[in-house]
N, C-alpha and C positions, 0 to 999 in steps of 0.2 A: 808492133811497129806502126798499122794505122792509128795507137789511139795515143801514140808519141807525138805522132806527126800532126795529127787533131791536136790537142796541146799546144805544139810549136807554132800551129798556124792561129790557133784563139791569141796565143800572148803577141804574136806579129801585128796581128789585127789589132790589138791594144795599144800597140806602141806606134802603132801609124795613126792610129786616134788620138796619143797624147802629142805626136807630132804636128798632127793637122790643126791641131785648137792651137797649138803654139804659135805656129805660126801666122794662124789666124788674129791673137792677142796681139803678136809683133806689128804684122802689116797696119792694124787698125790705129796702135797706139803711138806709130809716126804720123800719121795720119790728123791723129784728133789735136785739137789748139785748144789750149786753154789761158786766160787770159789773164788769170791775178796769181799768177805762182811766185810772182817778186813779194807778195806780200806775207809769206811764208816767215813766221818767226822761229829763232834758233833760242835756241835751250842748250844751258851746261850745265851738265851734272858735278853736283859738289856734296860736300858733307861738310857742317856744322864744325867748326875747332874752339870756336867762343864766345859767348852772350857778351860784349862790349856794351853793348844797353840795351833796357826793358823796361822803360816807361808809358804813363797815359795822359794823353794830351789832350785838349781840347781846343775844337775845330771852330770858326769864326760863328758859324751856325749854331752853335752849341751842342752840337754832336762831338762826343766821345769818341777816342778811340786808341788804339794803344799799337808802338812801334817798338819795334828790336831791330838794334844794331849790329851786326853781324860778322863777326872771322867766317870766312869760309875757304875752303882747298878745294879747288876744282879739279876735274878730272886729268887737267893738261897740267898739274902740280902748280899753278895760280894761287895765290892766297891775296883774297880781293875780300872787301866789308862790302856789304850786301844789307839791304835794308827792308823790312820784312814788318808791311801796314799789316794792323788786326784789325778791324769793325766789331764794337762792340756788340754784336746782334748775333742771332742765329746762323746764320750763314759764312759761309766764306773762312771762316776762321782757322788759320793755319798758327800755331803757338809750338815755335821752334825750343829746342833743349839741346845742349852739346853732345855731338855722333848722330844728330839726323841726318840722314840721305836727302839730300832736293836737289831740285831745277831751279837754275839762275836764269834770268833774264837780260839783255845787256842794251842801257838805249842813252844816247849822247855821253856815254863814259859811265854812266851811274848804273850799279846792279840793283837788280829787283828779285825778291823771289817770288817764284812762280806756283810753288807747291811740293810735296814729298816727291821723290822719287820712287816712286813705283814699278819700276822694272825687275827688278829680282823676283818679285811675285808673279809678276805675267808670266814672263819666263820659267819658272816654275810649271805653275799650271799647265803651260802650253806643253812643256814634256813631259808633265802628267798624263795629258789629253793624246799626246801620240804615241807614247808608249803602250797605251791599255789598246788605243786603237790598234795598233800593228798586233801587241803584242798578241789579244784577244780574236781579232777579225784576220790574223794573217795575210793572207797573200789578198784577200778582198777589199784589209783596212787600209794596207797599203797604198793601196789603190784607189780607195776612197780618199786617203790622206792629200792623195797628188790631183786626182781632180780638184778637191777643197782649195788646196793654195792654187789653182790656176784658178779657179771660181775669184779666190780674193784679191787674184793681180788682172781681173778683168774689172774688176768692181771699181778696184784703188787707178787702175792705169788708164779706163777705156768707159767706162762710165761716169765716175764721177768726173772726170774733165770735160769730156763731154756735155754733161748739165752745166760745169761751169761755166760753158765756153756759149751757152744759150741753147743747143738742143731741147729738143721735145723730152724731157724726163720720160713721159711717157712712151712712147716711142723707142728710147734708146733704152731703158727700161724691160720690154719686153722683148729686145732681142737679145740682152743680157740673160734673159730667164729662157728663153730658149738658147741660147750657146749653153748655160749651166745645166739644166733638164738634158739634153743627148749627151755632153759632157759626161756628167754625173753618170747615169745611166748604162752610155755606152762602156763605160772602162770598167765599171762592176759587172755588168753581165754580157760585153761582151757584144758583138751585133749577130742578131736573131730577129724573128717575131715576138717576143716580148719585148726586147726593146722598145721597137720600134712601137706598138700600143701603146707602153709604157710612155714614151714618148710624146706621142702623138695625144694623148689623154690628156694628160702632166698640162702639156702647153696649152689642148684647149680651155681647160678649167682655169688655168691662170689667166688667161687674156680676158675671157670670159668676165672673171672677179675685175681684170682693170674696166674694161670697157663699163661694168657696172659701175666701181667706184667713183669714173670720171665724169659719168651721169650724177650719181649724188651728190658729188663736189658740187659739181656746177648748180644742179637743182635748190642745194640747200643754200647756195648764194656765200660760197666761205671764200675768205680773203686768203686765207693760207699763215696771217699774221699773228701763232697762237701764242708762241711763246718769246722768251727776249732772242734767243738762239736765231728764232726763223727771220726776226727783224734786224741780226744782225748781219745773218747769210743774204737778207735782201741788199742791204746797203752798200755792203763787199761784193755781191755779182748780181747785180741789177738785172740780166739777163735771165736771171734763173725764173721759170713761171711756176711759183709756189703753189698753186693749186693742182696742178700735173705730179708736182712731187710727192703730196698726200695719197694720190691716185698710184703715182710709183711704188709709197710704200706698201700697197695692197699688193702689190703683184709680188714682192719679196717676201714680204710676209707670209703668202701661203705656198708659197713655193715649195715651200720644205716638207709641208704635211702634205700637198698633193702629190709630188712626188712620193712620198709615202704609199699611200691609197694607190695609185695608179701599177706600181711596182708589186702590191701583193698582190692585186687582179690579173694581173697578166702572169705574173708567176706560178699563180695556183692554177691559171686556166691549162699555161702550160702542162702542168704536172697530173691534171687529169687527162690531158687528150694526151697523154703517153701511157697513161693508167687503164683507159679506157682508149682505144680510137674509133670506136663507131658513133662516139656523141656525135651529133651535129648542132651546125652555128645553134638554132635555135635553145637546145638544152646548155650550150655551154654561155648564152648569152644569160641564162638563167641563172646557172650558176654565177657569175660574176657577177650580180647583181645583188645575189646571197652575199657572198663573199662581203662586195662591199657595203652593204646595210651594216653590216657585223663590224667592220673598220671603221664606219661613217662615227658613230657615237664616240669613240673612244679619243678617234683624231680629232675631230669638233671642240671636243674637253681640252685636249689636251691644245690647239691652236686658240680659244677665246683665255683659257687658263694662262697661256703667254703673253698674250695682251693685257689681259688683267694683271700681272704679277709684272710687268714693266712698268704698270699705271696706275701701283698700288695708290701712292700719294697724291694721286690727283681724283681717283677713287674715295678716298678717306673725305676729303674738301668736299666734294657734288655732292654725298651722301645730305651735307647741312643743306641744301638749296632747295626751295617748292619747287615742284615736279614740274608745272608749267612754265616756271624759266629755264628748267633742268634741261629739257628737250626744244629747246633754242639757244641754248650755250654752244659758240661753236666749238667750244673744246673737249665736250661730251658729243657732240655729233662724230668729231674726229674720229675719237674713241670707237663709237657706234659704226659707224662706217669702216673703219679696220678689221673690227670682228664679226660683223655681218658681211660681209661684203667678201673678205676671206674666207667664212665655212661657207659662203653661196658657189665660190669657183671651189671648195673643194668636197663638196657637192656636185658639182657638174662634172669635174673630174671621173666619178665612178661610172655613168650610162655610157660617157665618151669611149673609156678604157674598155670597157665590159662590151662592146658594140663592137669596136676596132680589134680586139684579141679575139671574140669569140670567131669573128670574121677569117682572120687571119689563119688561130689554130684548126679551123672547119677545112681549111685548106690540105689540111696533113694527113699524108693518107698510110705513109710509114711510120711506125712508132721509132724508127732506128733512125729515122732521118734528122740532121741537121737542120737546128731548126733556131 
């Protein structure tokens, strides 16, 4: 009966946890103003029914390039001609065939296409991704699953408008990464003292890596202006301070591995002071410091591994560049500062974690205790 009621009362606890975040998303995201949402473009999904024409013209400049004229059935049963530029070059090249799936565009009565339609894929994938999790992690994946989509309607609802609206990327950044870290955290294990190390670790190494990052930013003197995307997001919300957002993306960035590290250390510290209860802080400080040495390499690979494999192709490019313009490009700085900057907080993450739990589990004097 009491280990019923233990049960009932952990899953209470979780459900007032998913409760409180909720409502914590709601309040904030009346709240926050963001100022270019009119500028929001709409997309209709269609499918291809006829090549009407596929020829190659040339442009007053003398540049090449080649258009199809288009039948297409859009998804409201429309059958509208849509006109669909190619660019002779590498890039950009969408080269339509009858039964493609695409995105229409619609502006002064004339369609444009936009690109394939790529939904049935995501989609897929995505019940890939949730089916192994539940199915695999049960009642934990579960649970993982639902912190996940509130993590991404904080990000989509209460962050990014936030930055659009002129906030501190930074700032508003790292209180995202602490709502997501106890979020995260508390609905998988639950609130304890592992948690809360867990927790408390997690957030110091992340803030840690921003407040470093935002030092770099600044020191190395970057505009923020690296590529066409970041020149176009300036133009569109002027408000936004590009060099905070570089700094933003350290903090998400390691977010994930440090939460990682922080959660084995407190875990194990836990599972030995039930194993053992006569350690004290001191040997159990030791041990998590064991512990994470042993995590530190794997997770370091496996976070600059992520950066690198997002940056293969810009990687590929710098490789041709002499080293002493290499290491003033600022878009190999960027680079350099995402992945040092992130294994630094999660790096700092382990004495944090391993200090704050050994602390904590030093406290425990019953091994049966609630903890």
């Amino acid at each position: 009966m009491n280990e019923a009621m233990t049960v009932k009362y952990s899953l209470m606890k979780r459900f007032f946890i998913f409760i409180f975040f909720f409502l914590l998303t709601l309040s904030f995201s009346l709240k926050v103003k963001s100022d270019n949402l009119q500028n929001t473009t709409h997309a209709y999904k269609g499918i291809v029914k006829e090549i009407l024409l596929d020829n190659e013209i040339t442009l007053r400049e003398g540049e090449k390039q080649r258009q199809q004229l288009l039948k297409v059935k859009l998804s409201d049963d429309r059958e509208i001609e849509a006109l669909n530029t190619i660019p002779l070059g590498l890039s950009y090249q969408v080269l339509l065939k009858k039964g493609d799936k695409i995105l229409v565009s619609e502006e002064d009565g004339l369609f444009n296409i936009e690109g394939y339609n790529r939904e049935s894929i995501s989609w897929i994938l995505l019940f890939l991704f949730t089916a192994l999790l539940v199915g695999i992690g049960g009642k934990k994946g579960a649970l993982a699953f639902i912190s996940l989509i509130i993590k991404i309607s904080i990000l989509l609802f209460i962050l990014i408008p936030s930055i659009k609206a002129g906030y501190s990327p930074l700032l508003t950044t790292s209180l995202f990464c602490a709502i997501a870290t106890c979020l995260t955290i508390a609905m998988v294990s639950g609130l304890n003292y592992k948690t809360l190390a867990a927790c408390i670790g997690t957030i110091g190494g992340v803030l840690a890596a921003g407040l470093i990052g935002y030092w770099a930013v600044n020191a190395s003197h970057m505009s923020g202006l690296l590529e066409p995307e970041m020149e176009s997001l300036f133009y569109q919300f002027p408000k936004i301070k590009l060099t905070e957002l570089i700094s933003a993306g350290v903090l998400i960035g390691a977010l994930g591995a440090a939460m990682d590290v922080a959660i084995s250390i407190a875990s194990a510290l836990q599972e030995i002071k039930l194993a053992a209860p006569e350690m004290a802080f001191k040997e159990l400080y030791k041990s998590g410091m064991n512990i994470g040495r042993d995590v530190m390499g794997t997770m370091i690979n496996t976070l600059i591994l992520a950066y690198a494999g997002s940056s293969l192709p810009t990687i590929i490019l710098i490789t041709q560049i002499d080293t002493a313009y290499l290491f003033n490009m600022e878009l190999f700085i960027k680079e350099l500062i995402l992945s040092a900057v992130g294994s630094i907080g999660l790096i700092l993450t382990i004495p944090i974690t391993s200090l704050l739990a050994a602390y904590l589990m030093s406290k425990m004097n019953d091994k049966k205790k609630s903890i």
